[in-house]
N, C-alpha and C positions, 0 to 999 in steps of 0.2 A: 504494500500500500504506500509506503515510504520509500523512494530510495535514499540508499547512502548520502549521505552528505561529505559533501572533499573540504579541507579545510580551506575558507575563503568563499563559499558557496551555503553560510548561515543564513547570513542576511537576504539571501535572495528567495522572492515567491516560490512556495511551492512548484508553479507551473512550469517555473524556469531552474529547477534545480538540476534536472538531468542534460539538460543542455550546460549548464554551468560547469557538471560531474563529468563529461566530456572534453569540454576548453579546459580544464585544469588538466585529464587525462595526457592530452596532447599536446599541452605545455608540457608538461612533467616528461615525455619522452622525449620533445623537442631537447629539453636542457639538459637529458641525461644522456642523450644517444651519442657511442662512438663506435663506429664503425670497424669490425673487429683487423685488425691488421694482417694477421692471417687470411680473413676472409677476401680483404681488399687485393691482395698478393695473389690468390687463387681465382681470382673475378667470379667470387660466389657471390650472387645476388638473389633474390627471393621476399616474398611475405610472409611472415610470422605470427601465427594467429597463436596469442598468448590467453591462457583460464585458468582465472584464478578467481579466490574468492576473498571477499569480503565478511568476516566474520561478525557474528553476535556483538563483540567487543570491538568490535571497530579495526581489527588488525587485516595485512594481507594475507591471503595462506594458500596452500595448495595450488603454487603456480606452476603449469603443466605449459607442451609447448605444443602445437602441428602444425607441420612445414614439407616443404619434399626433401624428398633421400637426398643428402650431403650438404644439406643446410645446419650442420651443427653448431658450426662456430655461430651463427647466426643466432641459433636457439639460445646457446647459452648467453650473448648479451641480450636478447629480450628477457629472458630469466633475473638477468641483473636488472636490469632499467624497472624493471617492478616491482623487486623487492626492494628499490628505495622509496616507495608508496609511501606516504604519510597514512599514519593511522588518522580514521575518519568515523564519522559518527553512525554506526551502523543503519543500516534499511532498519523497517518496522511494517509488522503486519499485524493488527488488530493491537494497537500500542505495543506490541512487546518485540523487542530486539531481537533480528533472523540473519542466520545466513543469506549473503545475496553472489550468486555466479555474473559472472561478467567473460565476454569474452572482446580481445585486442585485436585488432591486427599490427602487426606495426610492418613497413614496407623498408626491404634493403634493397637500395639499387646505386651503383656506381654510375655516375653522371659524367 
């Protein structure tokens, strides 16, 4: 009924929170993402759709990765970039605090 709230995304209506929950998503990989070196060296490019959850208590957890075969180096920096998540105020379903799933994509591509 609730989603997550990102920190920075309190003050904003309801109706606009999940939209707010995304701009900070995509801030947050914009300013974390590097480009793995290895990968850049192998011209391994790809998308990385990253699940993980958002817990009762507001933590990241259970970040899982799917991508195509020999996209690991990849996986493992989306792996990174999401576990620097700020803990956030968790979803709500009938007032009481839930697990919420989310899934990412985040795109590698050498330009």
């Amino acid at each position: 009924e609730e989603v997550p709230i990102f920190p920075g995304c309190e003050e904003v209506p309801n109706e606009e929170r999940l939209s707010c929950f995304h701009k900070k998503i995509s801030d947050h990989i914009n300013n974390n993402f590097r480009y793995p070196r290895e990968a850049r060296r192998k011209n391994i490019q790809g998308k990385v759709f990253v699940l993980f959850v958002i817990n009762s208590e507001g933590n990241i957890e259970g970040i899982t990765t799917k991508a195509p075969t020999g996209c690991e180096l990849l996986e493992d920096e989306a792996v990174r970039i999401m576990g620097l998540l700020p803990k956030m105020e968790p979803g709500k379903f009938r007032g009481k605090p839930v697990n919420v799933k989310y899934a990412q994509p985040i795109n590698f591509n050498l330009k």
